[in-house]
C-alpha positions as CSV (number, residue, x, y, z in Angstrom):
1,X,-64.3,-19.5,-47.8
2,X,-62.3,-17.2,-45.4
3,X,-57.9,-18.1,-45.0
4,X,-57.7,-19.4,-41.6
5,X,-54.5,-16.9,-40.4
6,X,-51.7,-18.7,-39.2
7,X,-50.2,-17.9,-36.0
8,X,-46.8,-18.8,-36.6
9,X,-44.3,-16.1,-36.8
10,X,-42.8,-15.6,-40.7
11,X,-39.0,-16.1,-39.4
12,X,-37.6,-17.3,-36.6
13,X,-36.3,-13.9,-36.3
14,X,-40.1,-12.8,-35.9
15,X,-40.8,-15.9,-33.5
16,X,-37.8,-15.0,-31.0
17,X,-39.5,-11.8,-30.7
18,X,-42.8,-12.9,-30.6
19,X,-42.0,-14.6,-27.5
20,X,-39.9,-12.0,-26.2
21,X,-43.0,-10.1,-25.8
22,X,-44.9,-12.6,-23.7
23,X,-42.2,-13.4,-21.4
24,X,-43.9,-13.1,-17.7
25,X,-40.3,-10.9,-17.1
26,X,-41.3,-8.5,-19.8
27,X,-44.8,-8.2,-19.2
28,X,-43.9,-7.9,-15.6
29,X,-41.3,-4.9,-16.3
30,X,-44.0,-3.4,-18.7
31,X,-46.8,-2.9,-15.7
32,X,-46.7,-0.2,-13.3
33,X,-46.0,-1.8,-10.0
34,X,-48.8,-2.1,-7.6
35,X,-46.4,-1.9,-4.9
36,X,-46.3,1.6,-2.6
37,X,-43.0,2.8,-1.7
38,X,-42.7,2.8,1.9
39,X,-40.8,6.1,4.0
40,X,-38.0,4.3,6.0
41,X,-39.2,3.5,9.7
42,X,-36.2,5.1,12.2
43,X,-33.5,3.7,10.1
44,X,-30.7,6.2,9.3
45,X,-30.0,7.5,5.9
46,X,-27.3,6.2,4.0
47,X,-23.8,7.5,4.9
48,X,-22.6,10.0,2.6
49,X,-19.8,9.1,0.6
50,X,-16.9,10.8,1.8
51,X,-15.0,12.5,-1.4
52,X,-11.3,12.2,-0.8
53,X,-9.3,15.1,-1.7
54,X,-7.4,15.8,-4.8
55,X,-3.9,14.4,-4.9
56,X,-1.0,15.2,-6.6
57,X,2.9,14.3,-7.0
58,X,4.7,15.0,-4.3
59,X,9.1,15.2,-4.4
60,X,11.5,15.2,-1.6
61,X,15.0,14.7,-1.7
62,X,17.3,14.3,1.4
63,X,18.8,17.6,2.6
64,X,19.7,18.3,6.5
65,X,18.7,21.9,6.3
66,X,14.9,20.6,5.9
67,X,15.3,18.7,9.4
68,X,13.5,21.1,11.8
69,X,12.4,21.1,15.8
70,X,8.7,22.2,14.7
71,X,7.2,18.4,15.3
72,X,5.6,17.2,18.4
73,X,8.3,15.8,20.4
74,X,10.8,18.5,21.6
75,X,13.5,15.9,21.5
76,X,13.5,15.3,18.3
77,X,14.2,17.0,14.8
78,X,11.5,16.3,11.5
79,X,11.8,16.3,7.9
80,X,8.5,16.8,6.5
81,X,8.3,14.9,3.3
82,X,5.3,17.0,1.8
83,X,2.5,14.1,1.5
84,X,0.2,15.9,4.0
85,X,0.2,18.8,1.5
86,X,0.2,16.5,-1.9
87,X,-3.2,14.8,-0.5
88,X,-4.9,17.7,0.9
89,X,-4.3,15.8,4.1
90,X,-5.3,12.1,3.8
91,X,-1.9,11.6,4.9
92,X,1.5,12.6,6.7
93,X,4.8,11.3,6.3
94,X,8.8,12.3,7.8
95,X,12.1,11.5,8.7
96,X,12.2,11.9,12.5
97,X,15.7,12.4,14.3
98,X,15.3,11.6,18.0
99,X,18.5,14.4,19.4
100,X,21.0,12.2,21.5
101,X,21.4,11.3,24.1
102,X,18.2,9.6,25.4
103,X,17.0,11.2,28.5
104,X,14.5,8.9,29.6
105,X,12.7,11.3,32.2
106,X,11.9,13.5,28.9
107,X,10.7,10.9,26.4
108,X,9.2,7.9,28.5
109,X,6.2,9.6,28.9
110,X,3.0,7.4,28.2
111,X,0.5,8.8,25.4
112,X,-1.7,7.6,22.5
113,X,-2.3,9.5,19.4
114,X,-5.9,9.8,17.6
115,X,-5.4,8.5,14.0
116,X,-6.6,6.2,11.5
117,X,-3.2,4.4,10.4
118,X,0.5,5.4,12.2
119,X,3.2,2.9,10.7
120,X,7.0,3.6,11.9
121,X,10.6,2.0,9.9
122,X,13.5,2.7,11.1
123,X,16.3,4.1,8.7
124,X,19.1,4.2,11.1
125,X,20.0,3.1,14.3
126,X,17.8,1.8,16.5
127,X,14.6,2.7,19.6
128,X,13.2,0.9,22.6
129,X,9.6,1.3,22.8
130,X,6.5,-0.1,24.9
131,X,3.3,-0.3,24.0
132,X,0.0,-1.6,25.8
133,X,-0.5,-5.3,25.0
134,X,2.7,-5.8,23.6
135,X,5.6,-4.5,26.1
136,X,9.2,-3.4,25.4
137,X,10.3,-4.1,22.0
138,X,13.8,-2.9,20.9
139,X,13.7,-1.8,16.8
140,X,17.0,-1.6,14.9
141,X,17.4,-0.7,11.4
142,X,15.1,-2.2,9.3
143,X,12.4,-3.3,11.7
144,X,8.8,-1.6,10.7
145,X,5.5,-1.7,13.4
146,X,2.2,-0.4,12.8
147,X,0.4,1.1,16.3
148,X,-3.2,0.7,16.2
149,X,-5.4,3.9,16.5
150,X,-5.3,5.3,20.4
151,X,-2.6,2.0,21.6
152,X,-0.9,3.7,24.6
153,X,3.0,3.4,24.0
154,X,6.1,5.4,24.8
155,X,9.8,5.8,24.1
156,X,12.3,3.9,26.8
157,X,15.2,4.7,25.2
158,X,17.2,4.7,21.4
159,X,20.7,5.3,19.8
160,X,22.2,8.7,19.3
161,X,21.7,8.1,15.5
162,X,18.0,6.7,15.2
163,X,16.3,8.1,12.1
164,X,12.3,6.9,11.6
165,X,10.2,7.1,9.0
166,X,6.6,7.5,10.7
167,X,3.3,7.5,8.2
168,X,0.2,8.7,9.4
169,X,-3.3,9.1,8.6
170,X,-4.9,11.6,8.7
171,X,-2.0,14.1,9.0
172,X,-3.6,16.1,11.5
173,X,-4.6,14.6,14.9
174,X,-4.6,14.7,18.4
175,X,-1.7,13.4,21.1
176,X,-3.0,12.6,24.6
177,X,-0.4,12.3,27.3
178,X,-1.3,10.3,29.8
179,X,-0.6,10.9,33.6
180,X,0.1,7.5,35.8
């Protein structure tokens, strides 16, 4: 007479993967999907990832030979700090000097400037600005704003010492003045 086989694993070892092997998970990952892939029906592809640009250290230590009138404001003198360089231009950063005294028919003209991030401290001194939404805001030394990407806003006046630190992304953009 034939030895009825058993069908219980010899270990537990052999059981766990006995039933492994049936799981509806693996059988399911086993069989070749029945499913066509489908083309994408007027949706856009993906945005590419945009790769940032390599970084490195960037070193500046105060010295008022660096201070030049090569910025965007005639009335004022700038101290690049060399960030826009260090990150392949991700960012810009300087000291600005606004040249005493104010003379409001040169600076209190209304623009906006086309940038990600612009973030202002003042180091020294202190400025009078306006800027859509908010109004005229005096900053003394200290005081930091952010300006939102395009916010109209202008000089109204500022001490014969003011000294800002201004951060901008990215560190090329454009400057619209705006006519009344």
């Amino acid at each position: 007479m034939a030895k009825k086989k058993s069908k219980r694993p010899a270990s537990r070892a052999a059981g766990r993967k006995a039933a492994q092997k049936k799981s509806p998970a693996r059988r399911a990952a086993a069989r070749p999907s029945a499913r066509k892939k489908l083309a994408s029906k007027g949706r856009a592809p993906a945005p590419a990832k945009r790769t940032r640009p390599k970084q490195r250290i960037a070193v500046s230590h105060h010295r008022d030979e660096d201070f030049k009138a090569d910025g965007l404001r005639a009335y004022a003198t700038y101290r690049d700090l060399g960030i826009a360089d260090a990150t392949g231009g991700l960012a810009r950063a300087h000291v600005i000097r606004l040249i005493g005294p104010c003379n409001p028919a040169e600076v209190s003209k209304l623009h906006f400037h086309d940038v990600d991030f612009q973030m202002v401290y003042v180091l020294k001194g202190w400025v009078k600005t306006y800027m859509d939404g908010v109004g005229e805001t005096t900053f003394q030394i200290g005081s930091a704003w952010t300006q939102p990407p395009k916010i109209k806003h202008l000089i109204m006046d500022y001490s014969d010492d003011v000294e800002l630190l201004e951060v901008i992304l990215p560190a090329d953009f454009d400057t619209r003045e705006l006519t009344a």
